[in-house]
Backbone as a ProteinNet text record, in pm:
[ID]
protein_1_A
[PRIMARY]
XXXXXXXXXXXXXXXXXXXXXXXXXXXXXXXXXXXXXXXXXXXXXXXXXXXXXXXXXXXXXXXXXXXXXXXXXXXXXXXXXXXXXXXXXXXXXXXXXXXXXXXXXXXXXXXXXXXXXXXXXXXXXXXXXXXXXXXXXXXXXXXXXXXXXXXXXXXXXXXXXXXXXXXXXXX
[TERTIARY]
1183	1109.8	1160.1	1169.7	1244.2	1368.3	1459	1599.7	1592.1	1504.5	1448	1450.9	1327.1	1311.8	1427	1557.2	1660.5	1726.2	1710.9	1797.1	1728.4	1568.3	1506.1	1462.4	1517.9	1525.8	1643.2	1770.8	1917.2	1899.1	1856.3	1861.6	1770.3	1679.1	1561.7	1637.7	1669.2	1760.4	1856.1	1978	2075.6	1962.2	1842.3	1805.3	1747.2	1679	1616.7	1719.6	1843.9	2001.2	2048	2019.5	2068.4	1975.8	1840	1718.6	1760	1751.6	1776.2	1905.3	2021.9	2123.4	2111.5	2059.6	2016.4	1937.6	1810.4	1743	1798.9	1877.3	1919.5	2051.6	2130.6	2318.3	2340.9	2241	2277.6	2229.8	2303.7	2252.4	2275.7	2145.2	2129.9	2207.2	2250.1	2344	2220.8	2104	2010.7	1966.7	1967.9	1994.9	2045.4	2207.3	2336	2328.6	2276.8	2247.1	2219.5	2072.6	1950.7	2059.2	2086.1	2178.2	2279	2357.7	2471.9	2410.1	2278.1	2242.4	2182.3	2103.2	2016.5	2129.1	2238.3	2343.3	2333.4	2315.6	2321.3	2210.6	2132.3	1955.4	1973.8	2051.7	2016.7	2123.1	2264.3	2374.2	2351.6	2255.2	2196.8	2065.6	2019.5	1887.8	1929.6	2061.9	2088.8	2218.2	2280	2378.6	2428.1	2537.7	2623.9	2769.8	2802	2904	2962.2	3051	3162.3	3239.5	3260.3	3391.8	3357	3233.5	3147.6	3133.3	3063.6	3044.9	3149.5	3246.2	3434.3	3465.6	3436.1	3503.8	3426.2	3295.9	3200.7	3222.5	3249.2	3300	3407.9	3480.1	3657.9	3634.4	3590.8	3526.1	3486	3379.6	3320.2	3393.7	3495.2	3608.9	3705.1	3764.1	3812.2	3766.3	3686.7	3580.9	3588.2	3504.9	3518.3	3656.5	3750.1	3904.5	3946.1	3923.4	3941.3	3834.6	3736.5	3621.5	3638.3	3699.1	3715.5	3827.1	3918.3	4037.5	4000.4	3933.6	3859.3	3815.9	3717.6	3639.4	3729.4	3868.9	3899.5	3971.9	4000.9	4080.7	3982.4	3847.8	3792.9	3717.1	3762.7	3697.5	3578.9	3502.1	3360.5	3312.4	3193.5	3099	3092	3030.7	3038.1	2939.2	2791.1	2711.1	2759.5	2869.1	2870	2979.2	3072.1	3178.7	3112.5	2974.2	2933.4	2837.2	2788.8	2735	2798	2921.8	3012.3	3024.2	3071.2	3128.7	2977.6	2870.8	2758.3	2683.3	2743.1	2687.1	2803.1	2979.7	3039.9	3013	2943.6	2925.9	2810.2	2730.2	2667.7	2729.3	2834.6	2866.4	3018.9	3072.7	3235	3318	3424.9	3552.8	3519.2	3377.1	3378.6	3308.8	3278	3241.1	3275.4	3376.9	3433.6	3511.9	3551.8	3663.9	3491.2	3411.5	3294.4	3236.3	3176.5	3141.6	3239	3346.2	3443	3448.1	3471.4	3453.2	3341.7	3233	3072.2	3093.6	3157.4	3124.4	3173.7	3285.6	3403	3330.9	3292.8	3289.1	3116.9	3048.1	2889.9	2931	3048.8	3075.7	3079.7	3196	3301.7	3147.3	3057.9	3005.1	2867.9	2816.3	2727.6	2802.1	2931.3	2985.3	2995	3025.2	3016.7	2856	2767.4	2653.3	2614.6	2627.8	2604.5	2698.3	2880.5	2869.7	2805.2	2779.5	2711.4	2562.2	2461.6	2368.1	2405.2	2477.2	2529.3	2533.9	2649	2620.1	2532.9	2425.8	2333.7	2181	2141.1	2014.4	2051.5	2005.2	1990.1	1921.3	2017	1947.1	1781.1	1721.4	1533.2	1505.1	1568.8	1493.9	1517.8	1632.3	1644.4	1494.3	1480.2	1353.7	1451.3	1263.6	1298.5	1331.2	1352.4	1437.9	1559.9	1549.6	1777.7	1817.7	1733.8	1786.1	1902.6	1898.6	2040.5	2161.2	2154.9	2237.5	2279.6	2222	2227.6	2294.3	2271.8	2332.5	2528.6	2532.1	2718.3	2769.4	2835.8	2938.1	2918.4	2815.9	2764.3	2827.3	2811.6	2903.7	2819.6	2888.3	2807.1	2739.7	2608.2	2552.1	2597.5	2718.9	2753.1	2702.9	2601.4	2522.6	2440.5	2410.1	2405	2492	2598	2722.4	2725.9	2727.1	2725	2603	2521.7	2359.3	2424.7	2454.7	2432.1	2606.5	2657.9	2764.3	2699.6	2614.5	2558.7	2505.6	2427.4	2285	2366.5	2489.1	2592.3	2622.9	2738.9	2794	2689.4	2555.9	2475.2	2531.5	2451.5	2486	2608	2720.6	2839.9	2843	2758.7	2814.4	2786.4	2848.4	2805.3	2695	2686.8	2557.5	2457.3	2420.3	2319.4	2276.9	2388.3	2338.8	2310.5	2343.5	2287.2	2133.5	2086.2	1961.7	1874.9	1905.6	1840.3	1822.4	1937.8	1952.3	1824.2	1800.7	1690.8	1560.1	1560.1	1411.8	1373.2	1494.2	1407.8	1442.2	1421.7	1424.3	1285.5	1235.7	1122.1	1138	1244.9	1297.3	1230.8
3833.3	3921.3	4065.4	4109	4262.2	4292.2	4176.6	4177.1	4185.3	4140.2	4175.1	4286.5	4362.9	4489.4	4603.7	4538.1	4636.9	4630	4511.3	4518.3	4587.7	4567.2	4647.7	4773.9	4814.4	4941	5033	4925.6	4994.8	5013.3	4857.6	4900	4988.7	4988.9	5103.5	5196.1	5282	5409.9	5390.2	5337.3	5371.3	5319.5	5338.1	5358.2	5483	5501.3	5663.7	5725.5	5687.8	5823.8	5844.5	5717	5696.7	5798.3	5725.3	5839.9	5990.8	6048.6	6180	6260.4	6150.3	6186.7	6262.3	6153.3	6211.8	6296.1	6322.2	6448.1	6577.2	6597.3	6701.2	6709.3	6607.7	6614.4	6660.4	6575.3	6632.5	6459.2	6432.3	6314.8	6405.8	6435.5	6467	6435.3	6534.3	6539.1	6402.5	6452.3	6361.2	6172.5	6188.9	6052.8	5986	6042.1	5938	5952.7	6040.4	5970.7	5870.5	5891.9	5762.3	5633.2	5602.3	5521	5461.7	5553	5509.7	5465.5	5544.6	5570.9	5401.6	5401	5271	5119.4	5108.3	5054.4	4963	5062.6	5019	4953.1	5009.7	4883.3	4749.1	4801.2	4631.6	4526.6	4616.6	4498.6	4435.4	4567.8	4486.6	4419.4	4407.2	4295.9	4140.6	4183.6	4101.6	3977.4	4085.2	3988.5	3901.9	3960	3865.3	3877.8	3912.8	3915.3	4075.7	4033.1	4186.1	4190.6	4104.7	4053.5	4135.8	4097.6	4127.1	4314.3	4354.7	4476.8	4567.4	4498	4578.6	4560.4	4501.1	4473.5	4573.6	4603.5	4651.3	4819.8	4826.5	4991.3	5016	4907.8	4959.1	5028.9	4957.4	4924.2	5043.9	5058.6	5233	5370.1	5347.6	5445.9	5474.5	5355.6	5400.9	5445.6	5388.7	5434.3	5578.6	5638.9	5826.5	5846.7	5780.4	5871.6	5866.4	5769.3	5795.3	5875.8	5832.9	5967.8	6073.9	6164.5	6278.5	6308.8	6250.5	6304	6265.3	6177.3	6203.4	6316.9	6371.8	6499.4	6633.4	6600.2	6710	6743	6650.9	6605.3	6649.4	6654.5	6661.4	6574.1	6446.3	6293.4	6310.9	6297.7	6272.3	6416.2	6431.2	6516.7	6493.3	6585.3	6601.3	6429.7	6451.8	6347.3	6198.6	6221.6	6043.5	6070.7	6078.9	6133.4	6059.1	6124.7	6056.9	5938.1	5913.8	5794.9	5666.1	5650.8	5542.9	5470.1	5588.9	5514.7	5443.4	5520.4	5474.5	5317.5	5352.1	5189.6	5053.8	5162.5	5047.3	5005.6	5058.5	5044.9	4903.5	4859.1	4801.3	4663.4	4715.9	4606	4527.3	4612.4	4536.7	4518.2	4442.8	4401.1	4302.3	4218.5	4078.7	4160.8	4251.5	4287	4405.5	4460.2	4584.6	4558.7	4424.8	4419.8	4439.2	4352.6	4360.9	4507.2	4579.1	4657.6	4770.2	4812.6	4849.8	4844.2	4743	4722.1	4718.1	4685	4717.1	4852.7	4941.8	5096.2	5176.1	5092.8	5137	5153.4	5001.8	4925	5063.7	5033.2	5043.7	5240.7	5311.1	5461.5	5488.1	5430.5	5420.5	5420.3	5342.5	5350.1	5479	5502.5	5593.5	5761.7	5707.3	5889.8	5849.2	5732.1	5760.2	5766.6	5695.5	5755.2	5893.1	5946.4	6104.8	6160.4	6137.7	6254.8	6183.1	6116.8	6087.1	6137.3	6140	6177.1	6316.5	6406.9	6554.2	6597.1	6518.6	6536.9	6522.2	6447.7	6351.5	6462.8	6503.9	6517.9	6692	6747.7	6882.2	6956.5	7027.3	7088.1	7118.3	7160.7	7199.2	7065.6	6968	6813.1	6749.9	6715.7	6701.4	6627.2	6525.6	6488.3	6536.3	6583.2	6646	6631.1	6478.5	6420.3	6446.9	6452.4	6417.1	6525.2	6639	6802.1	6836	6844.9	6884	6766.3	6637.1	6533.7	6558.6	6612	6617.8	6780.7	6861	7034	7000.7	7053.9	7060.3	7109.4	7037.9	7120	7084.1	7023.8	6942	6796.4	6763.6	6617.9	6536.1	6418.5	6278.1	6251.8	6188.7	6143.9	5966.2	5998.3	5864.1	5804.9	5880.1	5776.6	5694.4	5659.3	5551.2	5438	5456.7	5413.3	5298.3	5408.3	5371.2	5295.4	5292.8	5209.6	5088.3	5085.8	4994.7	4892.6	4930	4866.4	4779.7	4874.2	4833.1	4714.7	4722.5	4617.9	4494.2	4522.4	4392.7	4312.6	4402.9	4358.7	4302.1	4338.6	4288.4	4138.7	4069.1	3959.8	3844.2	3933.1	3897.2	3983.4	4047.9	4130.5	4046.5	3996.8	3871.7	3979.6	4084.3	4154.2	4131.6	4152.9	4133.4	3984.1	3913.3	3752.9	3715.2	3773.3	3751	3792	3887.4	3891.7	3870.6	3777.3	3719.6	3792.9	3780.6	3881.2	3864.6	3682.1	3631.3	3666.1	3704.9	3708.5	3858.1	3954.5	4081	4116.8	4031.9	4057.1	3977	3906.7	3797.7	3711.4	3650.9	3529.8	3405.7
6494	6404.6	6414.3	6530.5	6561.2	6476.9	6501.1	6457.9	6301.1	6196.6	6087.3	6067.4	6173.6	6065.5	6101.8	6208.1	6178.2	6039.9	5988.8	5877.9	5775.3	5749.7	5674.3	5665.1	5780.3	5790.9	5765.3	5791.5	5764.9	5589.5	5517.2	5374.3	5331.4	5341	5330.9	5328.1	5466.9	5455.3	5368.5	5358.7	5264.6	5097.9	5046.3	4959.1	4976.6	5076.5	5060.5	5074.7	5092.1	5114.6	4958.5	4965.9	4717.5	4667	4721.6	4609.6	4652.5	4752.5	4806.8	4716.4	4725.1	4689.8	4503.2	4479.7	4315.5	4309.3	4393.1	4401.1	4394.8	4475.4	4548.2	4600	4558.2	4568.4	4740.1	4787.6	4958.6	5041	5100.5	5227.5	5379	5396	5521.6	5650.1	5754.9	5889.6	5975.4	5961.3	6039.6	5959.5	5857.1	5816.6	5798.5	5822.4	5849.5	6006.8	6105.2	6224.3	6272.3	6185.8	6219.3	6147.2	6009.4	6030.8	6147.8	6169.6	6289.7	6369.8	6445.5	6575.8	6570.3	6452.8	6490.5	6519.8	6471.7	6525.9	6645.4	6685.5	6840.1	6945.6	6916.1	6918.1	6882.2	6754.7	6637.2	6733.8	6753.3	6813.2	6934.6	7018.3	7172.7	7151.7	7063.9	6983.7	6927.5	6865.4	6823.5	6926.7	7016	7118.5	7029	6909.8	6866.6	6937.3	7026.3	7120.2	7110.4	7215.4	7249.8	7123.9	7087.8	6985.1	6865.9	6835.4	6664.8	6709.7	6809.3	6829	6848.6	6897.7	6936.1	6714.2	6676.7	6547.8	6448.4	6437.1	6371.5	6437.1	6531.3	6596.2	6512.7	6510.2	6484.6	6303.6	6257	6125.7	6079.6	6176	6158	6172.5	6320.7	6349.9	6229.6	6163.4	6060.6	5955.4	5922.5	5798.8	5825.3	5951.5	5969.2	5970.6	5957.8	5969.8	5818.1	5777.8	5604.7	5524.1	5597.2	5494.2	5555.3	5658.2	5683.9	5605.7	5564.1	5471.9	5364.5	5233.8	5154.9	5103.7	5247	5235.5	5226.7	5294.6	5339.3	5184.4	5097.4	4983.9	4854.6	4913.5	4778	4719.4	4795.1	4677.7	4702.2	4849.4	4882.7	4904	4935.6	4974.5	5119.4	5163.6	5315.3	5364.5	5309	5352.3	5321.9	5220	5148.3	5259.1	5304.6	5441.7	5534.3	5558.5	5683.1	5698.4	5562.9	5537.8	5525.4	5507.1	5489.7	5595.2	5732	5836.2	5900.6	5895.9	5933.9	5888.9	5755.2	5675	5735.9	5773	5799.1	5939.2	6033.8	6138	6116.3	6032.9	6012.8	5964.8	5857.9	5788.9	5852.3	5930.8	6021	5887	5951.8	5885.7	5755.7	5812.3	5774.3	5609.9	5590.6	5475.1	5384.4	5490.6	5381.8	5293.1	5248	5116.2	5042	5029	4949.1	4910.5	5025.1	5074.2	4945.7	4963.4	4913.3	4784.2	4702.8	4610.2	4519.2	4541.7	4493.2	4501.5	4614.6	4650	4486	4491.7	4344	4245.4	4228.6	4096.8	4017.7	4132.7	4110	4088.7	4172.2	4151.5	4024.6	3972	3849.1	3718.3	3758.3	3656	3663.6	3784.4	3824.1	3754	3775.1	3696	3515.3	3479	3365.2	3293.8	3371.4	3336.3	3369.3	3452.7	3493.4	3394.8	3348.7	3253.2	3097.5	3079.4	2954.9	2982	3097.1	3087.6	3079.5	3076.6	3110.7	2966.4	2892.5	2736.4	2698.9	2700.9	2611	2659.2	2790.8	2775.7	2822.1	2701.6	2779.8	2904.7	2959.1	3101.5	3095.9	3015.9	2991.3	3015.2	2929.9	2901.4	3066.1	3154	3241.8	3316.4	3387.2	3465.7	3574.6	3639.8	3801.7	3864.4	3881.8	4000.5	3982.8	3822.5	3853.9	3760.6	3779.8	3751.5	3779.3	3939.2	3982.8	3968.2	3936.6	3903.1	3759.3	3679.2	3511.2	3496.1	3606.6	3592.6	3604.1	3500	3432.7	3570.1	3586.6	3715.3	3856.4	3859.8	4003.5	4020.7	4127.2	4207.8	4129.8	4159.2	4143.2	4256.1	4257.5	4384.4	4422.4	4523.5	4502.5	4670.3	4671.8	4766.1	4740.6	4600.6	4519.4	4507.8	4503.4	4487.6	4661.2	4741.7	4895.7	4923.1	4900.6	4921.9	4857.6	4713.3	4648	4684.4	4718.5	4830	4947.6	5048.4	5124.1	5114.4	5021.7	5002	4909.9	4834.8	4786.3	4959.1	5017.7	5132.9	5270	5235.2	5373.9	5388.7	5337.2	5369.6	5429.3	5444.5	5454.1	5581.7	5674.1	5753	5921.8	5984.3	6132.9	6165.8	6190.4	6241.3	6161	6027.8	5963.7	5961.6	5942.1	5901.4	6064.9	6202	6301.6	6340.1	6230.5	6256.3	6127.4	6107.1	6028.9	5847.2	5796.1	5654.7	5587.4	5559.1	5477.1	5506.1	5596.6	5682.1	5654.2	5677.2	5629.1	5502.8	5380.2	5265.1	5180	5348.7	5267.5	5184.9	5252.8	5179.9	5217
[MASK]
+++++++++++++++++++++++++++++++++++++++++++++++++++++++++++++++++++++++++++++++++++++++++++++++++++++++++++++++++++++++++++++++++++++++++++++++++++++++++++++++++++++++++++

């Protein structure tokens, strides 16, 4: 039952990191913590070996070495930078082609809705939530993009399906 609500808690956060992200074009230094950090509870809860936890580190290490040059490049934002390696720390090897691709696929279309919502609804008209998402000249919040990766790739990840994926989705 424990090993559950890590997983419902990892997706949870990378949805409150999506919602935030559209709020306010920022994912918090402290909620890609709590991501990473919780990591490590879930893998000694879950005892799916040295193997899965050496693989799911490596996973994550690179993830921060490519999203720091990303960032340094321009592509990402500082928080989606540090939200990646945090989600890959979750998700390992066994799910970043997925992971990856949902990240793309689900981006690619989150910007063409943001600049069509940019043309289409004037700044006054704008709803409050996605004010600063709809203001000309601002990022995409593609921690949308990154959640909704996440929550494709769970299921494919030996850590998640070791603690039970189905179970904390109330299946």
């Amino acid at each position: 039952m424990i090993e559950a609500v890590f997983t419902f808690v990892f997706l949870s956060l990378c949805i409150y990191a999506a919602l935030r992200d559209v709020e306010t074009l920022t994912i918090t230094n402290g909620l890609n913590l709590v991501i990473a950090f919780l990591f490590f509870p879930a893998m000694i809860i879950a005892a799916p070996g040295w193997d899965v936890f050496g693989a799911h580190l490596l996973a994550g290490t690179i993830a921060f070495a490519v999203s720091v040059l990303l960032f340094a490049f321009g592509v990402f934002g500082g928080g989606d930078a540090k939200m990646i390696p945090g989600v890959m720390l979750w998700l390992g090897p066994a799910a970043t082609l997925p992971f990856l691709t949902a990240m793309a696929v689900l981006g690619g279309g989150l910007a063409l809705i943001v600049i069509l919502g940019r043309k289409l609804v004037p700044a006054h008209a704008a709803p409050g939530f996605a004010a600063e998402t709809l203001q000309t000249g601002n990022g995409v919040p593609y921690g949308v993009a990154i959640a909704g990766g996440a929550i494709f790739a769970a299921p494919m990840s030996p850590l998640l399906i070791s603690i039970n994926f189905a179970t904390a989705l109330g299946s």
